[in-house]
N, C-alpha and C positions, 0 to 999 in steps of 0.2 A: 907599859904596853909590850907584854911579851910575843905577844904570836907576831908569827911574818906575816909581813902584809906583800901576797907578788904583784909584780910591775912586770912593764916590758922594758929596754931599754930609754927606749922615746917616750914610753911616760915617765920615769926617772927623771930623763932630762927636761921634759915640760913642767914637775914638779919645782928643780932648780930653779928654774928660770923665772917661774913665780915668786919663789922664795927670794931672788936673786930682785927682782922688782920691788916686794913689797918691804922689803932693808934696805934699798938702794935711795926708791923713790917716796913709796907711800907716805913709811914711817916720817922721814922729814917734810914730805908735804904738808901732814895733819901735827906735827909738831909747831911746824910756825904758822900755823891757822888758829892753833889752839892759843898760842902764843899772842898772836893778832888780836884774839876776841879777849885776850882777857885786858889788852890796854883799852878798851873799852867799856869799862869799868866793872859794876854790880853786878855779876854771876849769875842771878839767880835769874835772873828776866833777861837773861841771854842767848838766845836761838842759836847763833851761831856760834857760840864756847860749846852748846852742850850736842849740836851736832857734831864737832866736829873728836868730841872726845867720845861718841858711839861709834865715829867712825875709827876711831885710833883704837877703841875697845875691838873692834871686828879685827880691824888689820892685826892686832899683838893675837889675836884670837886664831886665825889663818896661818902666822909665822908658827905659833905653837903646833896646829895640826900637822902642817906640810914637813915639819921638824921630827915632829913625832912618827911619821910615815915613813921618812926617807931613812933616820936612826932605826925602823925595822923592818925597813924593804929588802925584799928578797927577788934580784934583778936577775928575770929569767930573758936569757936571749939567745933564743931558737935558733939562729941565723948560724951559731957553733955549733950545732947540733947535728946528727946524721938523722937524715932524714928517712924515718921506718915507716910513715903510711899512717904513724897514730896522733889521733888527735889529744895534744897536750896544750897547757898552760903557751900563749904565745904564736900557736899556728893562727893559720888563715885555712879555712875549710870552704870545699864550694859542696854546696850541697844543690841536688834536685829534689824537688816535690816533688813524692809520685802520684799526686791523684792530680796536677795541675801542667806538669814536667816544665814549671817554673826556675830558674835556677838563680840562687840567690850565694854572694860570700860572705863571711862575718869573719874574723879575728878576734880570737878570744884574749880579753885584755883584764888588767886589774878592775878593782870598781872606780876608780877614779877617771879611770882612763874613758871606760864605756862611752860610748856615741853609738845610738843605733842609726841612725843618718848617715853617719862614717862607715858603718860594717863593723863595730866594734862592741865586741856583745861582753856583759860581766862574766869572770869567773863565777858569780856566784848566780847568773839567772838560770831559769828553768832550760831552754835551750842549750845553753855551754853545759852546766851537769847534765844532760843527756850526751851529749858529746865526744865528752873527755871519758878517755879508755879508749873510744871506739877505731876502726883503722878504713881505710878506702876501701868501697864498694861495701860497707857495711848500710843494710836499714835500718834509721833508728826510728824508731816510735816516739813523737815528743806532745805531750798534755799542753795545749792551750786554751785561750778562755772558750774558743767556740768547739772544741772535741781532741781530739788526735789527728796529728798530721804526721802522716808519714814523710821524712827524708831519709835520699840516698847519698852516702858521702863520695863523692864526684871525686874529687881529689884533697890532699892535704898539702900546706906550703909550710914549709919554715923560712920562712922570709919576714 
């Protein structure tokens, strides 16, 4: 896995923290489950041996991803940054809708990170690449499923 994959700070550190749970705790949870069902004798007509080794299959499956992520994560954190007015990797952007003068924030985050509940939109969806480049008091034109919606970037945060 060559390419970076960006983060924010705080998803970095909620990546850890997973990772930090599913070696701490999981792993040996479903270790001595597995362990459990197999004093229980004949494997093969056993429920509870072979869930608990799809769940050991998932957790060894998660430690590899979040492994592989954090070995090519590229922790972008704005917060150092001087703050120009442009929307990158890591801002918080408040935009207005001009045909509604709705006013909505999002935080452009990795894809791991996204929550659109949260305000936390992917690098990689249609609204952050219209986005990124742009700088305050810019209109961007953004394609959604029901047409074009016009926003105005209200302000930008590095925060």
């Amino acid at each position: 896995m060559s390419e970076r994959v960006p983060m924010t700070k705080a998803g970095e550190t909620r990546l850890r923290e997973e990772l930090q749970k599913l070696k701490s705790e999981d792993r040996p949870r479903v270790i001595a489950a597995i362990s459990d069902a197999r004093e229980h004798g004949d494997l093969k007509e056993n429920a509870e041996y072979h869930a608990a080794r799809e769940q050991q299959s998932f957790i060894e499956g998660r430690i590899q991803e979040i492994e592989g992520k954090l070995s090519a994560a590229q922790v972008i954190d704005v917060t150092t940054m001087e703050n120009t007015g442009r929307v990158i990797f890591g801002t918080t952007v408040h935009l207005i809708n001009m045909d509604t003068d709705e006013q909505v924030v999002y935080q452009i985050v990795g894809e791991d990170e996204a929550d659109i509940k949260e305000g936390k939109l992917s690098i990689s969806s249609p609204i952050a690449r219209a986005l990124v480049g742009k700088n305050e008091d810019d209109v961007v034109a953004i394609r959604v499923p029901s047409g074009t919606v016009e926003y105005e970037i209200e302000k930008v945060e590095y925060i």
